[in-house]
N, C-alpha and C positions, 0 to 999 in steps of 0.2 A: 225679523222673524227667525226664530230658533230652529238650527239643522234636522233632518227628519234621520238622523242618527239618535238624537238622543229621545225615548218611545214616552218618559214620562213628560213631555213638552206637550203644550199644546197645540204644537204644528201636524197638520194631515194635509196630505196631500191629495186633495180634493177641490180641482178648481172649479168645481159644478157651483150654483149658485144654490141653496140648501132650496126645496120644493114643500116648507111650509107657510102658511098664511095666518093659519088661526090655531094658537096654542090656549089650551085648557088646564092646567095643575089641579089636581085634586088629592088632599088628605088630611094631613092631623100638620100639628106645630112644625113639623120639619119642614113639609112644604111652604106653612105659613110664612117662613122665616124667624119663627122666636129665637131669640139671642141673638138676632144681627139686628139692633136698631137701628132703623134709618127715618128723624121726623118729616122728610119728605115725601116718603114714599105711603101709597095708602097703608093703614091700621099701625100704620106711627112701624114697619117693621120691613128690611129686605128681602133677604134670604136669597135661597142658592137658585131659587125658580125664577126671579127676577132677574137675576144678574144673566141666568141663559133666557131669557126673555129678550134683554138689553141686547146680548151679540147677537140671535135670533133676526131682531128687527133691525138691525142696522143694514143692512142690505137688502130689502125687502119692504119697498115703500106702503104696500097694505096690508101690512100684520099686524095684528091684533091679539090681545092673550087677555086673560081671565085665571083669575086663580080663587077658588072658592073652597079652599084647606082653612079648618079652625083646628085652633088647638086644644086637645084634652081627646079628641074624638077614637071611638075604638072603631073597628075594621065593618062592624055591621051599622053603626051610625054613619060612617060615611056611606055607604051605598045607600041607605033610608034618605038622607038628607041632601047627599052631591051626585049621585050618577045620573039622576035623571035629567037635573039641569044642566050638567057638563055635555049632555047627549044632546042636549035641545040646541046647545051655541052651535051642533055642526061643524067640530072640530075636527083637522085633518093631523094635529099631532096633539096627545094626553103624555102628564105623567100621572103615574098612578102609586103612590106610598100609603101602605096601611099594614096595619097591625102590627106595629110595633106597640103602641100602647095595652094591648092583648098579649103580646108574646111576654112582657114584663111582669105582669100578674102571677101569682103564684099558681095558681088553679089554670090555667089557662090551657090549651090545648093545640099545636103550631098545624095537626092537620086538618083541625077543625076551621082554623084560620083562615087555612088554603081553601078547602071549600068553597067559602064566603068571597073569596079572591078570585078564583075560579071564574064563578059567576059572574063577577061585574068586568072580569076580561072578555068576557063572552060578548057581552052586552054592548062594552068600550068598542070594540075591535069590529061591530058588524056591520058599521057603512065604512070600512076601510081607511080610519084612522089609524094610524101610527101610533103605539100603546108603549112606553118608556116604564118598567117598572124596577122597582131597586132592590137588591139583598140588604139585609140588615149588617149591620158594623161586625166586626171582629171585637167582644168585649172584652176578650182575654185580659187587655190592657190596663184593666179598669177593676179594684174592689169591691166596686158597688154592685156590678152587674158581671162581674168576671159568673156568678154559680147558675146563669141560664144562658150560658157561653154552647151549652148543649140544645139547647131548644131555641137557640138563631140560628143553628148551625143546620137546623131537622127545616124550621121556616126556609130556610133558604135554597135548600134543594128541592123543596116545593116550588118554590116562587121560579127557579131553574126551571122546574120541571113544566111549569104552566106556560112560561116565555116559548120557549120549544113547541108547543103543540098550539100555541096561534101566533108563532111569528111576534113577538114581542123583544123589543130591544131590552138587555138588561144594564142597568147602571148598578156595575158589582160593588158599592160598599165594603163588603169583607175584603176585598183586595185592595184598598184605597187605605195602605198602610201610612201614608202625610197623615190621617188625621185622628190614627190610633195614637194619642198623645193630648193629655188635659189640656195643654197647649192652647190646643183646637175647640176647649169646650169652655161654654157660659160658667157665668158660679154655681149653676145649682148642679153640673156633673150632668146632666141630662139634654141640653141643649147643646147643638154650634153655638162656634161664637161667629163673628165676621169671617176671620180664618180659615174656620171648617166651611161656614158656607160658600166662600168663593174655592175652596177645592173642591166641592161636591160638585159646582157649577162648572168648574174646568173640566171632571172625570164625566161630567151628562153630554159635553159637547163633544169631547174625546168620542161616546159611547154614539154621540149621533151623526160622527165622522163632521162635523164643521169647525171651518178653520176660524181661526179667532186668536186674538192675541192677549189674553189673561195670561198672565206672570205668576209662578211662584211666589206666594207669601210669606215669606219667613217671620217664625213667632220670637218674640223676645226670649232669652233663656229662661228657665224655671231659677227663681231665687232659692238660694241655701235657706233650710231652713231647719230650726233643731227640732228636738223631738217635742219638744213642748211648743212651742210655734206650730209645729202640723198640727198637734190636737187642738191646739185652741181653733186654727182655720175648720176642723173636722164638727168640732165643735158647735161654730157659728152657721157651717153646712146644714146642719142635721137640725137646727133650731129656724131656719128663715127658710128650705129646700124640703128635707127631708121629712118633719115634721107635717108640716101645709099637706105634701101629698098624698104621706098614710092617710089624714083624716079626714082629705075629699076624699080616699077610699071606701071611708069606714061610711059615712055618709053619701056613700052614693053619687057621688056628687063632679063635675069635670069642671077645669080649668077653661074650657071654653063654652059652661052653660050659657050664658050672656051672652058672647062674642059672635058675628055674624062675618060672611066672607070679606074679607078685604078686596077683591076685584070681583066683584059678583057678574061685571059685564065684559065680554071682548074689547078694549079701548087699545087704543097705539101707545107705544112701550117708548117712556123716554128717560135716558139714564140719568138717574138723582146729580144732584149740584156737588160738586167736588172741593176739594182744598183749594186745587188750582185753579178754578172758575172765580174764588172770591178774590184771589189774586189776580187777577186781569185788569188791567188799566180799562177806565173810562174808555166807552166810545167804542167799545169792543163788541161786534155784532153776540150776542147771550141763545143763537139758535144754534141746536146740538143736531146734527146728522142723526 
């Protein structure tokens, strides 16, 4: 276990046994896990909700979690579609991610947002569940979305501002400079990849004081590449990414019309099959604590 000198570790010093049973995720792609494939795990995907799910249950023989995040969804289709069933599981810890998919849009409005946010904190938090919600990223970092670097900035003193007035834990994103770096993002620039999702899963447990032993990820370097090399990659971006998304916009239309929740039900959380599981000799008991 890593000294409790160094703050960005995942070490806390908290020998309490954490006091949840039943975990509920709710929101868009981020929650879902898009860009961390995993084909074991339900909707064929992990993500960062999973992986604090996994160290969540492992000390905690009757925990249960559900996660009922689709992706494409904006901030008023999730409360239409998921708070009410997230309210029904009876949950004693939520996270709650929305409106990023609003905050990107050009017309969009970050206090109108909060409003709509507001609200289903209200709702979230009144049999006394434990309500986890997040600031959006620092896009500084980023081209694409470096020009509403201003209106994640206006979202998230909102989102600040609503944690404070019902007690809500925040998992701050903008300070979660590991994954300010493409590094950390799928090919389409919009999603995690594995990387970003297991550091969002390290900074949520940080955020909810439980110890755990997730390790820093370190990503491969970024390859040299010349100027014509980046544009052709910028290229193929904007033609299989960038493209696709303008024109669900123009129509109307969301990446997760079709898609239904990937854990729709409370079930026991068991960590996907590993590298070194397929390496294990014959005869080797295959049950995971």
């Amino acid at each position: 276990m890593p000294t409790s000198d160094d703050s960005r570790t995942p070490y806390i010093p908290n020998p309490q046994q954490h006091p949840w049973r039943r975990y509920v995720a709710i929101g868009d792609s981020f929650t879902e896990g898009i860009g961390d494939p995993e084909p074991s795990s339900p909707g064929g995907h992990r993500g960062w909700a999973d992986r604090v799910a996994e160290v969540l249950s492992s000390t905690v023989d009757d925990f249960a979690y559900a996660n009922l995040a689709v992706r494409g969804k904006l901030i008023g289709q999730i409360v239409d579609t998921q708070l009410e069933p997230a309210i029904a599981l009876k949950p004693d810890l939520v996270t709650f991610s929305a409106g990023g998919n609003d905050v990107i849009r050009p017309t969009s409005d970050p206090d109108a947002v909060a409003e709509v946010f507001e609200d289903a904190v209200v709702r979230l938090s009144a049999d006394g569940a434990t309500v986890v919600v997040f600031t959006g990223i620092d896009t500084h970092f980023t081209p694409v979305f470096r020009g509403i670097r201003g209106k994640v900035a206006i979202y998230n003193e909102n989102i600040r501002a609503i944690a404070d007035r019902y007690d809500c834990i925040v998992a701050d994103q903008w300070a979660l400079k590991e994954i300010q770096d493409m590094r950390f993002f799928d090919d389409d620039r919009l999603h995690l990849n594995a990387l970003g999702h297991h550091e969002v899963a390290r900074m949520v447990l940080r955020a909810l004081n439980v110890p755990n032993d997730l390790q820093p990820m370190q990503p491969d370097p970024l390859p040299r590449r010349t100027w014509r090399q980046a544009r052709a990659v910028d290229l193929v971006w904007a033609r299989e990414h960038f493209v696709p998304w303008v024109l669900r916009r123009v129509r109307h239309q969301s990446s997760g019309d079709l898609v239904t929740a990937k854990r729709p039900d409370p079930l026991p959380m068991a960590r996907p099959a590993t590298r070194e599981d397929a390496d294990e000799p014959s005869g080797v008991d295959d049950e995971r604590p």
